[in-house]
Each structure stands twice: as structure tokens, then as C-alpha cells.
Steps between C-alpha positions, in 0.01 A plus 500: 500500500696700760844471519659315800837590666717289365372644142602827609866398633553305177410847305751717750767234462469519086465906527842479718672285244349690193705846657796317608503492851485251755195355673481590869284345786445889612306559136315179614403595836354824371305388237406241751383732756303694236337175385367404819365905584157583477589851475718780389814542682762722575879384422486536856225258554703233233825590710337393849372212353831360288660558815315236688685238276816694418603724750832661295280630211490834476271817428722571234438199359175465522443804307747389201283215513189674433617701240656183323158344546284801371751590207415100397152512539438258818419761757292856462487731707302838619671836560411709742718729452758620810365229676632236228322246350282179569574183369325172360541183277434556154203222433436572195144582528453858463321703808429897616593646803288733781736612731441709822679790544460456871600181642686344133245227483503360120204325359524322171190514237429419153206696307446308156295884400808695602739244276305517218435907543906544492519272220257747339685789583858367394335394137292856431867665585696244287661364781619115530492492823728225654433495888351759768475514835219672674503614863190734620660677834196591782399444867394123604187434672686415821685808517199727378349322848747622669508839386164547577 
């Protein structure tokens, strides 16, 4: 069963009193924003949206938010390198990435083949492996369209 919002606030608000610290509405807002996304998004996309409900939050913020977030497992994110990374909610099912180097557009897939191929892999090199994260980089139909 998926988890609803209020399931993910109650896990932010026990992560924040695990480490000590205080819970904020900012952390809220954030991981709200990223609940209700249907895609990837910059810390500058999760700024302009916080900001609709609290306008003295801060870029700054935001980004010690996301790092909080990520270091406890709630958000992941994608780099793309000097052009920084992508964020989501961490739903606990596990998904692939195809990203296009063109336009950024991120589209999520799971390959049951592919899972069991790395599980393969991991076990013939005597590797547990824990977690992975795939992402195949290319050109998206749109954009090989356009190009053409």
C-alpha cells in the first residue's frame, strides 16, 4: 500500500528527533512539495514552490533540506553534474532512469530481466549488493524530432 503524506511527515518528524534537532514547517513544506510532484525537480523548482506558502524560506535552506532528506533516506536524487542534481520522494519501490541529455526530461522504468541480470552479476563477482541506481543517458524521441 502506498504511503500517504501524513506517513511521510510522521517519518521526517521521528528522523528530526532521532538526530536531535528540531522539527521545522520548512522540512515539511519540502517534503510536501516533493510529495505532491510528478516529476524531478530542481531545488529551484522546490524553492518556487515552498515559497508560495512561506515566502521567508530560503535557497539556502532549501538545499540543507535536501541534503538532510537524502542523507535520511526520504528523498533521492539525480546528478547531473555542473548542472546539480534532480530530486524526488523516496517511495520505496525501486525504479531506472532514461534521461535526455537534451531537454533533462527523466522517465522512470522498471525491467524485472535487468534486476535479475544485476543480481546475477553482483553474485558471480561475490558481491552483496545492497542498492543501485541505474540511469541510461540518450536523446528522447521528442528532441530526436526536433533535431531532425
Amino acid at each position: 500500500m502506498a504511503k500517504k503524506l501524513h506517513d511521510y511527515i510522521e517519518e521526517l518528524k521521528d528522523r528530526v528527533k532521532k538526530r536531535g534537532l528540531k522539527h521545522s514547517r520548512q522540512r515539511e513544506e519540502i517534503l510536501k512539495v516533493l510529495y505532491a510532484a510528478n516529476s524531478h525537480l530542481t531545488p529551484e523548482q522546490i524553492h518556487k514552490e515552498v515559497k508560495k506558502k512561506n515566502r521567508s524560506i530560503g535557497l539556502a535552506t532549501v538545499y540543507r533540506t535536501l541534503s538532510f532528506l537524502e542523507e535520511e533516506e526520504l528523498v533521492s536524487s539525480i546528478s547531473f553534474g555542473s548542472e546539480g542534481k534532480k530530486y524526488e520522494l523516496n517511495r520505496g519501490s525501486h525504479h531506472d532512469h532514461l534521461i535526455c541529455l537534451e531537454c533533462g526530461q527523466i522517465v522512470e522504468f522498471f525491467n524485472e530481466e535487468l534486476e535479475t541480470i544485476q543480481e546475477e552479476i553482483a553474485q558471480k563477482k561475490g558481491f552483496k549488493l545492497i542498492t543501485h541506481q541505474m540511469n541510461l543517458y540518450g536523446i528522447c524521441p521528442q528532441c530526436l524530432k526536433e533535431s531532425s
